[in-house]
C-alpha positions as CSV (number, residue, x, y, z in Angstrom):
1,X,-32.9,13.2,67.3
2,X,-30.7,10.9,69.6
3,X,-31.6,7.8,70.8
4,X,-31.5,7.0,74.2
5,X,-31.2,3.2,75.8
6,X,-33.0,2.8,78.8
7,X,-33.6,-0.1,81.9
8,X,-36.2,-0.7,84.5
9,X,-34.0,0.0,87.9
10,X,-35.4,-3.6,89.5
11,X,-37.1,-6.2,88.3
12,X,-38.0,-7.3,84.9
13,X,-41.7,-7.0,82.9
14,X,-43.4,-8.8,80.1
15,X,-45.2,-5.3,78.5
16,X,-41.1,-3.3,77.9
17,X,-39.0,-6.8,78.1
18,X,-37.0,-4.4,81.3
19,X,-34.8,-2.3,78.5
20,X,-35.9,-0.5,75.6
21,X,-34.7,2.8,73.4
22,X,-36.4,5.9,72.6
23,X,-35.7,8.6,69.8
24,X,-36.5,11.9,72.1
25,X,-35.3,15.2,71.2
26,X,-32.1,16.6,73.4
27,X,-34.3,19.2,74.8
28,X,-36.9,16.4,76.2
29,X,-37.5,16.6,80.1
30,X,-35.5,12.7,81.2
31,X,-38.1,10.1,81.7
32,X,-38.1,8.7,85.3
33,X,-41.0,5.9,84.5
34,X,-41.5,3.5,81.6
35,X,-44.3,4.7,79.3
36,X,-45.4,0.7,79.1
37,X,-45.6,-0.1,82.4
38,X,-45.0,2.8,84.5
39,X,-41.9,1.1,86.6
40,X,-39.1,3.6,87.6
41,X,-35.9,3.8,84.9
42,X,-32.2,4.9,84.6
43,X,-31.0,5.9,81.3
44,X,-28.3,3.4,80.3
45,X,-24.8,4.5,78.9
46,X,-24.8,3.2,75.7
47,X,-22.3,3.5,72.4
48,X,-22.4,5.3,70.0
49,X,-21.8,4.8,66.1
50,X,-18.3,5.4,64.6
51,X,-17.4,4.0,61.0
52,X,-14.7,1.2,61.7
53,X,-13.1,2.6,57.7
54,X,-12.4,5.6,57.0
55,X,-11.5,6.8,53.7
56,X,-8.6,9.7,53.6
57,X,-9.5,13.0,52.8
58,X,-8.0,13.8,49.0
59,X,-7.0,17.5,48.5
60,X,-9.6,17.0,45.3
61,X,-12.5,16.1,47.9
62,X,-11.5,19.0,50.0
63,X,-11.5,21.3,47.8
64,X,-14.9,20.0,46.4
65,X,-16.3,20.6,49.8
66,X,-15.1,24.1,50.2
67,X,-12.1,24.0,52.3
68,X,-8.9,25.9,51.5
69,X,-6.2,23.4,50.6
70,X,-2.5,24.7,52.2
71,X,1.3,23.2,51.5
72,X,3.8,23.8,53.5
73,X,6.5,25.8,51.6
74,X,9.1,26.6,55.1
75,X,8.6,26.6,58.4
76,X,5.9,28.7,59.4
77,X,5.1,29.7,55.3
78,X,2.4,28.1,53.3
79,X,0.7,28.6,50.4
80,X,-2.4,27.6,48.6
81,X,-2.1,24.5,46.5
């Protein structure tokens, strides 16, 4: 399930701190109050996570994981390694 960031849209309160983040399924109806305090909300645009390293795919890996490995042999011919 995503998680969704939301803010009150004025003011701020002591019960919800004015932002806070659900987990809700995609197919949820949006929320137009807070569930603490009942104030009116927009759902914020927030990031989202993307690992900062990325280790290369190996042809061992790939093939380990089901995919068919290709080399280029001419233009427009490969073959299957």
């Amino acid at each position: 399930m995503p998680l969704y960031e939301y803010e009150l849209c004025e003011g701020d309160c002591v019960v919800c701190g004015g932002a806070f983040t659900l987990k809700r399924p995609i197919t949820a109806k949006p929320l137009e109050k807070c569930p603490a305090c009942k104030r009116a909300i927009r759902k914020k645009i927030s990031n989202f996570f993307t690992p900062s390293i990325l280790k290369p795919l190996s042809i061992t890996d790939a093939k380990k994981a089901g995919f068919t490995v290709l080399k280029k042999v001419s233009k427009g011919e490969y073959e299957k390694q």
